[in-house]
C-alpha positions as a Markdown table, in Angstrom:
| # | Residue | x | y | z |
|---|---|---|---|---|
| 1 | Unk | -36.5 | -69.4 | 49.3 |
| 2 | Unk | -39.6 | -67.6 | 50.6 |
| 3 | Unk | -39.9 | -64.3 | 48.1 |
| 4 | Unk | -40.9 | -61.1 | 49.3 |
| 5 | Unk | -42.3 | -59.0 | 46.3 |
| 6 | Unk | -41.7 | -54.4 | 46.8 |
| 7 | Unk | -45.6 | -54.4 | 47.3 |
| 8 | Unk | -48.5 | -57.3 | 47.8 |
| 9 | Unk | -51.7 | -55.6 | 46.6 |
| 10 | Unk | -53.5 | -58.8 | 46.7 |
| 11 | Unk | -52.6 | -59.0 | 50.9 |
| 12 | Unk | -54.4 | -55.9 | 51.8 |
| 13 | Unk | -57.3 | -57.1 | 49.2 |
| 14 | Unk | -57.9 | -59.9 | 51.2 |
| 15 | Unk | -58.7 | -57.9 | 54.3 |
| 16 | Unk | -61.2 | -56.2 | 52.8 |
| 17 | Unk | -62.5 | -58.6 | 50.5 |
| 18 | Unk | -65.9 | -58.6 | 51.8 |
| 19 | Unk | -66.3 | -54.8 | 52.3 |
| 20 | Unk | -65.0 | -54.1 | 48.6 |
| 21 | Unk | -67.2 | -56.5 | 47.1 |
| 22 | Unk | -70.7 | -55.4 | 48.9 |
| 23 | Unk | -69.5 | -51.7 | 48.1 |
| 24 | Unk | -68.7 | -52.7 | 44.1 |
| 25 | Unk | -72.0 | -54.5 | 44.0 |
| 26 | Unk | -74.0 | -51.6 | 45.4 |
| 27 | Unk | -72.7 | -49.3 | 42.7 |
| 28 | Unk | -73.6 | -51.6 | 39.6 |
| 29 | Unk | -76.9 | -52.3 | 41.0 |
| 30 | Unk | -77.3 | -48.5 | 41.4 |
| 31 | Unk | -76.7 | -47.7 | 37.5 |
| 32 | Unk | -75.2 | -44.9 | 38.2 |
| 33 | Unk | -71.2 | -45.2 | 37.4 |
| 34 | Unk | -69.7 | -42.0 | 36.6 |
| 35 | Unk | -69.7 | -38.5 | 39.1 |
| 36 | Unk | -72.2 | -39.9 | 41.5 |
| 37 | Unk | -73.3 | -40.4 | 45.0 |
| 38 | Unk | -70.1 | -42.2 | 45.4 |
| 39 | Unk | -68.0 | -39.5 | 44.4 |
| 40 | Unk | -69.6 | -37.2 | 45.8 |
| 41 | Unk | -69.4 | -38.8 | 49.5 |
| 42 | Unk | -66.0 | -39.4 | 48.7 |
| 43 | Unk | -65.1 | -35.7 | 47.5 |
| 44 | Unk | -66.6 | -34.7 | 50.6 |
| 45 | Unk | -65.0 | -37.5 | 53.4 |
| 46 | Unk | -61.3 | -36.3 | 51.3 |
| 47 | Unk | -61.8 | -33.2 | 52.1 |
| 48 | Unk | -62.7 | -32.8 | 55.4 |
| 49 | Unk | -59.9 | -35.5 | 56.2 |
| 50 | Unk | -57.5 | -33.1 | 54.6 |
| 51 | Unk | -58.8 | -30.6 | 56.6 |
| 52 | Unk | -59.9 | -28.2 | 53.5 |
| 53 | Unk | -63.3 | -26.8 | 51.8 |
| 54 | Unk | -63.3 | -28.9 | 48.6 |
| 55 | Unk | -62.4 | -31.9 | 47.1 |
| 56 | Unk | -62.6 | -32.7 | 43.4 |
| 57 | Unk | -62.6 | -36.2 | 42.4 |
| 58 | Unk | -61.0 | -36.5 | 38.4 |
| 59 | Unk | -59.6 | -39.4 | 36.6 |
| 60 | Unk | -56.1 | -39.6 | 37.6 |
| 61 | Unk | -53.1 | -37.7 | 39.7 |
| 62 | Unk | -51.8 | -36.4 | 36.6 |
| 63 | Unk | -54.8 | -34.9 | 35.7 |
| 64 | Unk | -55.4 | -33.3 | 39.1 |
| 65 | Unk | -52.2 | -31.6 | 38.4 |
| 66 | Unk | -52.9 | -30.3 | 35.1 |
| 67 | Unk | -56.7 | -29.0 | 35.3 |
| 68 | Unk | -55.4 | -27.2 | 38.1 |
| 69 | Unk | -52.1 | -25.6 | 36.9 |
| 70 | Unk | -54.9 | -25.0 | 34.0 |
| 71 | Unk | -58.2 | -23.4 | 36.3 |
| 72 | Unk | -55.1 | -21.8 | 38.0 |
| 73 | Unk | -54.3 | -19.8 | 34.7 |
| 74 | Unk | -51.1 | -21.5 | 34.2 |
| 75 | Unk | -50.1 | -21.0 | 30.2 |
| 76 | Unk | -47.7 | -20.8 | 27.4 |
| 77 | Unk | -44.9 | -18.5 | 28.7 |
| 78 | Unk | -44.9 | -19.2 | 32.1 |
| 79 | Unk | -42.7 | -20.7 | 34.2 |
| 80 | Unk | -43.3 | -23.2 | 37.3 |
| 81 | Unk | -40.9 | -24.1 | 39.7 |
| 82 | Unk | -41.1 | -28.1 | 40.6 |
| 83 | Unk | -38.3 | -30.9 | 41.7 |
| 84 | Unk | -36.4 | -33.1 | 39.6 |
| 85 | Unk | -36.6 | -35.8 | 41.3 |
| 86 | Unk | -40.2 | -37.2 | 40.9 |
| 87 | Unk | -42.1 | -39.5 | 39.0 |
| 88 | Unk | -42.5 | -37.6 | 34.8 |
| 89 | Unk | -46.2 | -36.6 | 35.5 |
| 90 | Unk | -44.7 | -33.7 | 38.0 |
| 91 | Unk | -43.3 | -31.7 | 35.1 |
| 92 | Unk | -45.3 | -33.1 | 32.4 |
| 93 | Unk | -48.2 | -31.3 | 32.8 |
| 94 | Unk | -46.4 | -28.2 | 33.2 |
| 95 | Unk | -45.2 | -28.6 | 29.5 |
| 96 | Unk | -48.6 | -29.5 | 28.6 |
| 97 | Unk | -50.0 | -26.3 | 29.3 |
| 98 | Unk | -47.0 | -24.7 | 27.4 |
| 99 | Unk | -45.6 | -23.6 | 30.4 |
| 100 | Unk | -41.5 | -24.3 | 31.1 |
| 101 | Unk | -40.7 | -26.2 | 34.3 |
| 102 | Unk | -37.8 | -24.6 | 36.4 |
| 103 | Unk | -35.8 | -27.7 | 38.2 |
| 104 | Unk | -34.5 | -26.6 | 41.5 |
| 105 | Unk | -31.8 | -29.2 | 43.1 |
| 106 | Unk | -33.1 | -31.3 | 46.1 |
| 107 | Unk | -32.5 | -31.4 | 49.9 |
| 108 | Unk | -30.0 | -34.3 | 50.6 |
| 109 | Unk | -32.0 | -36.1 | 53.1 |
| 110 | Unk | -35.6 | -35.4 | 52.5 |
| 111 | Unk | -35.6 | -35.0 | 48.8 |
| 112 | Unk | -38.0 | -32.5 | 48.8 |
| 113 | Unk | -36.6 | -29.2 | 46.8 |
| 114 | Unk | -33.9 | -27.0 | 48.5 |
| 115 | Unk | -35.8 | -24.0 | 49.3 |
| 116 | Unk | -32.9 | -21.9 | 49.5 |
| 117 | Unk | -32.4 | -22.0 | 45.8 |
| 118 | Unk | -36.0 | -20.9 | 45.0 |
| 119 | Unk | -35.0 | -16.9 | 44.5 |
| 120 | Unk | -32.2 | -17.9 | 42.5 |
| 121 | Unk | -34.7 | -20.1 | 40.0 |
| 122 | Unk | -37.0 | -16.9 | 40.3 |
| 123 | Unk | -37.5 | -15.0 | 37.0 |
| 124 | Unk | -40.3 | -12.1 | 36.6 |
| 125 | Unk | -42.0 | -15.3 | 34.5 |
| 126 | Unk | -42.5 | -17.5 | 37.1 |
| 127 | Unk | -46.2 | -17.9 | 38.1 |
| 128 | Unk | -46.2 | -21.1 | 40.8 |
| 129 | Unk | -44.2 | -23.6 | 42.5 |
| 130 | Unk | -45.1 | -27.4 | 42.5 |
| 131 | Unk | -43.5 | -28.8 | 45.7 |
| 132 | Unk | -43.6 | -32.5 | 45.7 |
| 133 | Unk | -44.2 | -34.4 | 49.0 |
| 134 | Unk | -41.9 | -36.8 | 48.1 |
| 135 | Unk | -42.0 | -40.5 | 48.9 |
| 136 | Unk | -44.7 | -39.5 | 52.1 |
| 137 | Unk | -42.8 | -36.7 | 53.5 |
| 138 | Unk | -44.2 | -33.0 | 53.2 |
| 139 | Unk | -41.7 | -30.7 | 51.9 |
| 140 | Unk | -40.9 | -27.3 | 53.6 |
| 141 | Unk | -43.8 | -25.8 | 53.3 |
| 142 | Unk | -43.9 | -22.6 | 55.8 |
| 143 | Unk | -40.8 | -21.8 | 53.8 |
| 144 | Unk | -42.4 | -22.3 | 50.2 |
| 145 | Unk | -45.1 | -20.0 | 51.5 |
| 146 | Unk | -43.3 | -17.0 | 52.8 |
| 147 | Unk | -41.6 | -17.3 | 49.3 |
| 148 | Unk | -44.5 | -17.6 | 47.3 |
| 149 | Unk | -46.6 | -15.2 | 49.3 |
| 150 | Unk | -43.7 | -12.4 | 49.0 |
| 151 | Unk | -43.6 | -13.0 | 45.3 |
| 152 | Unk | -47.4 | -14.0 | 44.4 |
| 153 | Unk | -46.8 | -17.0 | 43.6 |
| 154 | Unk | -49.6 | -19.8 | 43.2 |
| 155 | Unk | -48.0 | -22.8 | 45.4 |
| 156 | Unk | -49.9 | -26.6 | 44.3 |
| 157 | Unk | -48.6 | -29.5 | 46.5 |
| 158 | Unk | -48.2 | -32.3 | 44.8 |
| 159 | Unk | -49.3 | -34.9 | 47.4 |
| 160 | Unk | -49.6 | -38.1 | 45.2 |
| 161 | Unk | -47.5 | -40.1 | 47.5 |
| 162 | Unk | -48.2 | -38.4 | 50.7 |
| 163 | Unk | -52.0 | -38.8 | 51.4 |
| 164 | Unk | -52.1 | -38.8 | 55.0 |
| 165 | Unk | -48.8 | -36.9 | 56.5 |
| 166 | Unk | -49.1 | -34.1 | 58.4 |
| 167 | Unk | -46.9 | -31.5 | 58.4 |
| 168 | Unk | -46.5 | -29.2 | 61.9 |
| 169 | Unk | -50.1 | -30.6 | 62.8 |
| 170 | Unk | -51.8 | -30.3 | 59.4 |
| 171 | Unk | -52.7 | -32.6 | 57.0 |
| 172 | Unk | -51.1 | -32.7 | 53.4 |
| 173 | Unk | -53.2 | -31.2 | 51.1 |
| 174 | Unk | -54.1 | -28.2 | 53.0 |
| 175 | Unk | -50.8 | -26.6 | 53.3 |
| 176 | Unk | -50.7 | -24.2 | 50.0 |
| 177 | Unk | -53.4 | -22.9 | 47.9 |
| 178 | Unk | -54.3 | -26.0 | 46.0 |
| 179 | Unk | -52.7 | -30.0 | 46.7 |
| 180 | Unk | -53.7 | -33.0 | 44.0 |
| 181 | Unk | -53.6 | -36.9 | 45.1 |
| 182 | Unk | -53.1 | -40.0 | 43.0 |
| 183 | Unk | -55.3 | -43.1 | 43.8 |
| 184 | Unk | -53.1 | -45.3 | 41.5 |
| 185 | Unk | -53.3 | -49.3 | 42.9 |
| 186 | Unk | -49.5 | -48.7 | 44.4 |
| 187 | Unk | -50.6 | -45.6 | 46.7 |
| 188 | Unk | -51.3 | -45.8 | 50.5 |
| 189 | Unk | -54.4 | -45.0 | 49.3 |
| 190 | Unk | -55.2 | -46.8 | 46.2 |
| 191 | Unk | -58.0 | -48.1 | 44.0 |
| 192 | Unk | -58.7 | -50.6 | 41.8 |
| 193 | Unk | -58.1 | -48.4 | 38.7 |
| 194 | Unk | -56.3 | -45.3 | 38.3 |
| 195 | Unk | -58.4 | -41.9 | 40.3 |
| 196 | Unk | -57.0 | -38.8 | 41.3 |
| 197 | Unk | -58.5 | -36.1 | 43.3 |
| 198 | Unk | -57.6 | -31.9 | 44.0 |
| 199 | Unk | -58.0 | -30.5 | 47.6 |
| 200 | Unk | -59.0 | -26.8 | 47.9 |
| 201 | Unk | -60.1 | -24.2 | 49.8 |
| 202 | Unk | -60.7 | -21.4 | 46.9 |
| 203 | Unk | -64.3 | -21.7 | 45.4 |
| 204 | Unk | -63.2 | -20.0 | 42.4 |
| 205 | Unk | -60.8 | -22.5 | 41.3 |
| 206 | Unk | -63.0 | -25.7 | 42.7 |
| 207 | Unk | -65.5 | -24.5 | 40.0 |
| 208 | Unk | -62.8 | -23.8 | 37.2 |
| 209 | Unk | -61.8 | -27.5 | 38.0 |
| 210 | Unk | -65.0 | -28.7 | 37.9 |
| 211 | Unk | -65.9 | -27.4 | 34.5 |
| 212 | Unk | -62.6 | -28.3 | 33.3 |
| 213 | Unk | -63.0 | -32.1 | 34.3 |
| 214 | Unk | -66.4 | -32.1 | 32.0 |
| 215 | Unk | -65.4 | -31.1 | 28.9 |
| 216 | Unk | -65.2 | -27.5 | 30.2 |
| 217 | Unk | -69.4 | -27.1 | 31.0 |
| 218 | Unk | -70.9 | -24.2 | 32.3 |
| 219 | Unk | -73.1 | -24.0 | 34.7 |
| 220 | Unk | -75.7 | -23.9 | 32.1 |
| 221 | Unk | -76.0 | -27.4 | 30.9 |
| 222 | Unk | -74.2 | -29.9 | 30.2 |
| 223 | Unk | -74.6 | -28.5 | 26.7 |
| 224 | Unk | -73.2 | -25.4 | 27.6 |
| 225 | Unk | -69.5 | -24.8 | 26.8 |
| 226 | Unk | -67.3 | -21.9 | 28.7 |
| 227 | Unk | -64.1 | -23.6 | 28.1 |
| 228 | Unk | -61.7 | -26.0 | 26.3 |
| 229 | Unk | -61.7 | -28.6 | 28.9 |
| 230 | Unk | -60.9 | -32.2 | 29.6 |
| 231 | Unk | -63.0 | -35.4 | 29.7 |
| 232 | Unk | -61.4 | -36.2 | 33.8 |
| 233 | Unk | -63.6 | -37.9 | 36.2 |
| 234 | Unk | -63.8 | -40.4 | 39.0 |
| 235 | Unk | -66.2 | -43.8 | 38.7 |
| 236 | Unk | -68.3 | -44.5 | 41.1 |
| 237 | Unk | -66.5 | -48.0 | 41.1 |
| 238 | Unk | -63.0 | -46.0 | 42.5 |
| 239 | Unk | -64.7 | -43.7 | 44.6 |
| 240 | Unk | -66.9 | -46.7 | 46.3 |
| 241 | Unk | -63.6 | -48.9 | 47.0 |
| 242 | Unk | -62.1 | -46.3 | 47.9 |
| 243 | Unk | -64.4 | -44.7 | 50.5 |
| 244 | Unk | -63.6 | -48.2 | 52.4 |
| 245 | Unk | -60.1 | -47.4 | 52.0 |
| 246 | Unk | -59.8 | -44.5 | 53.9 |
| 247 | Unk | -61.6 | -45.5 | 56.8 |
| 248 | Unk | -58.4 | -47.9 | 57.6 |
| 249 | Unk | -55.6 | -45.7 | 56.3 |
| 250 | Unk | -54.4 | -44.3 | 59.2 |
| 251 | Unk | -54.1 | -47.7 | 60.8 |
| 252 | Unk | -52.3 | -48.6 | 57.6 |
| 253 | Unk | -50.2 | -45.6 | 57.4 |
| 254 | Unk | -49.0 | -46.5 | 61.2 |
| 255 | Unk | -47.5 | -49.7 | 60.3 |
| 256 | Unk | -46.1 | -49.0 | 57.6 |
| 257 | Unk | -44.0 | -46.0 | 59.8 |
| 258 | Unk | -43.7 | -49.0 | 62.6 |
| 259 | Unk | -41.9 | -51.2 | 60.0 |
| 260 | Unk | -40.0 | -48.0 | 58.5 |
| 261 | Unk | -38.7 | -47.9 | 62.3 |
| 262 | Unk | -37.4 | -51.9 | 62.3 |
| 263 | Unk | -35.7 | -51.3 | 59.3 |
| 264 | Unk | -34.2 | -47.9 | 60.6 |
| 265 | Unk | -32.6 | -50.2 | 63.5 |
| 266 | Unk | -31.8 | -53.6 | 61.8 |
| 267 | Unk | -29.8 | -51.6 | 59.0 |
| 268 | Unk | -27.9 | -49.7 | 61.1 |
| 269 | Unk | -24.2 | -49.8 | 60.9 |
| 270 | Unk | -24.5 | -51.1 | 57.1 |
| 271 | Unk | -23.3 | -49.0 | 54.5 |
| 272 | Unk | -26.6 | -48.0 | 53.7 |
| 273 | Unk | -28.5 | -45.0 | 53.4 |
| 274 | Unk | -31.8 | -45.3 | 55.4 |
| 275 | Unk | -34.5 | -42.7 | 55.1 |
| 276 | Unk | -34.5 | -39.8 | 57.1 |
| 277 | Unk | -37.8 | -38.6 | 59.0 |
| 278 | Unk | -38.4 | -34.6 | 60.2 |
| 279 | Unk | -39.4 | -34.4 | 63.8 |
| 280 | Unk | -42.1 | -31.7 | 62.8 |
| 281 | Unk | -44.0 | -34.1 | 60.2 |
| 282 | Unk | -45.1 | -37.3 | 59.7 |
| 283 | Unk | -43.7 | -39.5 | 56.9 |
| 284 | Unk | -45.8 | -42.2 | 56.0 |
| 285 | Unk | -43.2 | -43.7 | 53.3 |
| 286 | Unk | -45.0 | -44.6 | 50.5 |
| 287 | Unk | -41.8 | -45.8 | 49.6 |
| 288 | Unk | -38.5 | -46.9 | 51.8 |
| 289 | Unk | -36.1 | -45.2 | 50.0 |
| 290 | Unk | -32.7 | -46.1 | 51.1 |
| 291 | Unk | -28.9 | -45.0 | 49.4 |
| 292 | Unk | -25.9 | -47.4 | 48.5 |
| 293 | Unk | -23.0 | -46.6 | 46.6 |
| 294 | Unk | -23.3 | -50.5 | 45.5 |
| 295 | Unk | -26.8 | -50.0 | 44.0 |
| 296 | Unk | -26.7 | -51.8 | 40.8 |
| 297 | Unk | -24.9 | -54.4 | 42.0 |
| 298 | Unk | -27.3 | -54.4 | 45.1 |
| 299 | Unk | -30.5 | -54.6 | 43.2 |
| 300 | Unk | -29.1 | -57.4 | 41.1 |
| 301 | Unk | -28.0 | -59.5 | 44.9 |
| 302 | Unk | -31.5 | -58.6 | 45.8 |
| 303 | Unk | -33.5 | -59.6 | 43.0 |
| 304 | Unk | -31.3 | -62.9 | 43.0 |
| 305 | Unk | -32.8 | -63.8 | 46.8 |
| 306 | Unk | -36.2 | -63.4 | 45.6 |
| 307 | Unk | -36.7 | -59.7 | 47.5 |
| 308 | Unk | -38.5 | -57.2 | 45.3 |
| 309 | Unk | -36.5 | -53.5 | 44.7 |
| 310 | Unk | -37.3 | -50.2 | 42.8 |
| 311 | Unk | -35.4 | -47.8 | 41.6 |
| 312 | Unk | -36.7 | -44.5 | 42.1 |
| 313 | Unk | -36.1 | -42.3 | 40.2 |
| 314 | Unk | -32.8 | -43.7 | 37.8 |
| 315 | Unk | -32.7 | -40.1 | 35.5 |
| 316 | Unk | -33.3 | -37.1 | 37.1 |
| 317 | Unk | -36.3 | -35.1 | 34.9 |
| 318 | Unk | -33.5 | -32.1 | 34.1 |
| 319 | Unk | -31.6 | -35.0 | 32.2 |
| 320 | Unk | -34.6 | -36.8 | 30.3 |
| 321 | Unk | -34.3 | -36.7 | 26.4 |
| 322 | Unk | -37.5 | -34.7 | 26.2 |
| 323 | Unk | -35.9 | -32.2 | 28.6 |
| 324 | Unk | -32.9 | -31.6 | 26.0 |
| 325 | Unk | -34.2 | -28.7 | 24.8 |
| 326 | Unk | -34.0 | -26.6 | 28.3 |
| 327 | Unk | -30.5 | -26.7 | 28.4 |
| 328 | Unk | -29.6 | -28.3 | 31.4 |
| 329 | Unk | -26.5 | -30.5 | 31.2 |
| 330 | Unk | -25.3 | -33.1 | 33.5 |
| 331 | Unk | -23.9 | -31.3 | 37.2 |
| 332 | Unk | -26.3 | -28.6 | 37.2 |
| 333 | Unk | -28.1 | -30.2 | 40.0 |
| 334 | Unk | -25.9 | -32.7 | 41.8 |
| 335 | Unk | -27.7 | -33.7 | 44.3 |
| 336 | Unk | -30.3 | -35.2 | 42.4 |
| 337 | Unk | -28.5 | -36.7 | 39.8 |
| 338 | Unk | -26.1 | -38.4 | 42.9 |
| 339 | Unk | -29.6 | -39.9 | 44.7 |
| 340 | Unk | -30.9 | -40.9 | 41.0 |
| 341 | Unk | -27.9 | -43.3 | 41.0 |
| 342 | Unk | -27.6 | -44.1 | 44.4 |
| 343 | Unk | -31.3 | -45.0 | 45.8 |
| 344 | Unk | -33.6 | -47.7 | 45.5 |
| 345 | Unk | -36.4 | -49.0 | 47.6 |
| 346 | Unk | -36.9 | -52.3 | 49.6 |
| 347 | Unk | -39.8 | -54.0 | 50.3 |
| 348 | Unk | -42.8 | -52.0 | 52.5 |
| 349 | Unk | -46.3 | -52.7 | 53.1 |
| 350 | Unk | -48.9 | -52.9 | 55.7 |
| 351 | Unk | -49.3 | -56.4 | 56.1 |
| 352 | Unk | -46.0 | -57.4 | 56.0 |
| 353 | Unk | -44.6 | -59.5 | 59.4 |
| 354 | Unk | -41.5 | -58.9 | 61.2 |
| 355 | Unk | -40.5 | -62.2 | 59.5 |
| 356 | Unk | -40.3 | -60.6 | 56.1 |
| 357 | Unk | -38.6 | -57.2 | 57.5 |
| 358 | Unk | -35.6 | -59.8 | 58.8 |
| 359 | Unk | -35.5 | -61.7 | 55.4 |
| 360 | Unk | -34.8 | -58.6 | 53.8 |
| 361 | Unk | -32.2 | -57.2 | 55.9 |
| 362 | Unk | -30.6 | -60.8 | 56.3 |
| 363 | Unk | -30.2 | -60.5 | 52.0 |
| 364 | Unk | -29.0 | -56.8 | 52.5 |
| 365 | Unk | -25.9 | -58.6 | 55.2 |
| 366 | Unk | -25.3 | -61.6 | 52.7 |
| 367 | Unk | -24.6 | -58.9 | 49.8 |
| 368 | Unk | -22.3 | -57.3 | 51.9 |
| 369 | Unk | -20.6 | -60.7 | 53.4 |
């Protein structure tokens, strides 16, 4: 039985073997390995592929979220508006600043948060909204806007999975005052190691950021303190491999929405779920994210015919044990509690053939046989 794993990391490797290993080479021979000419390229090449002013290259997506909820003056007693259904980090940070999130329930078939219940989760503590471009897809972001503009509110995209979509002709990452992007191995863009990096136009808040990400430095000197900060920043060994990265992603990002589009047609008429795509933006599905009332059972059928699933995301952040203490039982937001249970991911990746696609959907028919 020929095994088709959720993601083959070692597949794309291997067509860029020889650029990664010149580019990795370069940098040790350079000795310089921490915020250099690497990052610094790279800052520069992310940000005027997003389309914005800054880039600011720090350690790790959850770090871009939280030194700039942090340079954004995001604190104890504020609240921050964000989607349950997302990977921890999303909220996380949020507490970590001693901030509260605020869960608002999900759109049905994007995922993204239902912006008709943001006034309703509005108190006169809320400070910002952290839309999350989930699974590749932008969320509604004109609409985010209006509402955050109206009520001035700071608006931070959280574009980990979406590096690359546009939405209504504009990148992700440029659509609100301030986006972050995860590098983790699994992203469409991913290193060898964990990076992250903020997007920006404000020059105010690309320098709080900066100084944050060095232990809060002023201008000064590097022994020169203006803040409590944060020991965040990109290698040069990241930034190099992925500065070779990005030059394919859009050819990458294409196939994987080509093989979103097989799997679209050879599922249909199965009683599954398949993703669903917004005419006025481009999904780039970081993950295939599809819906089955049979999911455990699925999974297991799956698993046993050697194709590789995920479950994202099995509890809902509202409902997580550390959450308790907010007070939200189960049913306050149905929605995401009935896609937690219900979706799972199959198998998607650049380099996979048409071969694969058909071995997948051929275990997804024998399940239901």
């Amino acid at each position: 039985m020929r095994k088709t794993p959720l993601l083959d990391l070692k597949a794309q490797y291997r067509t860029i073997r020889r650029e990664v290993e010149q580019a990795v080479m370069g940098v040790l021979e350079s000795g310089r390995y921490i915020l250099g000419p690497e990052v610094e390229a790279f800052e520069q090449e992310v940000a005027r592929f997003t389309g914005t002013r800054y880039g600011i290259g720090v350690a790790n997506g959850t770090d871009a979220l939280l030194l700039t909820l942090d340079a954004a003056g995001i604190g104890p007693g504020d609240e921050v508006i964000t989607s349950p259904f997302t990977f921890f980090a999303t909220a996380e940070v949020i507490s970590r600043l001693g901030a509260k999130p605020v869960f608002v329930d999900i759109d049905p078939n994007t995922y993204n948060l239902d912006v008709s219940q943001l006034e309703a989760k509005r108190t006169e503590k809320t400070r910002a909204i952290v839309p999350v471009h989930i699974f590749g897809q932008p969320a509604d972001m004109d609409e985010i806007n209006r509402f955050a503009e109206a009520c001035g509110l700071f608006v931070l995209e959280d574009a980990a999975q979406a590096f690359g979509s546009d939405y209504k002709g504009r990148k992700a990452g440029s659509l609100g005052h301030a986006a972050t992007f995860s590098f983790f191995p699994t992203k469409n863009l991913g290193g060898y190691g964990d990076g992250g990096m903020v997007v920006t136009d404000n020059e105010e808040l690309t320098a709080g950021i900066r100084s944050l990400r060095v232990h809060g430095r002023s201008h000064r000197s590097k022994y020169h303190n203006a803040r409590i900060g944060y020991n965040s920043r990109l290698d040069e060994l990241q930034a190099a491999v992925l500065r070779i990265k990005l030059k394919y992603l859009e050819s990458w990002n294409r196939a994987r929405r080509e093989k979103a589009r097989l799997y679209d047609r050879m599922l249909k008429g199965l009683p599954v779920v398949t993703p669903t795509a917004r005419e006025d933006r481009t999904h780039i599905y970081h993950l295939y994210i599809v819906q089955s009332e049979d999911r455990d059972a699925l999974l297991k059928g799956l698993q046993e015919r050697g194709i590789g699933v995920g479950s994202y995301y099995p509890v809902p952040l509202h409902l997580q044990e550390v959450y308790r203490d907010l007070g939200y039982q189960e049913g306050d937001l149905p929605r995401a509690e009935a896609i937690s249970k219900r979706s799972f991911a199959l198998p998607l990746y650049p380099e996979m053939d048409e071969e694969m696609l058909q071995g997948v959907v051929e275990a997804v028919k024998a399940f239901y046989r």
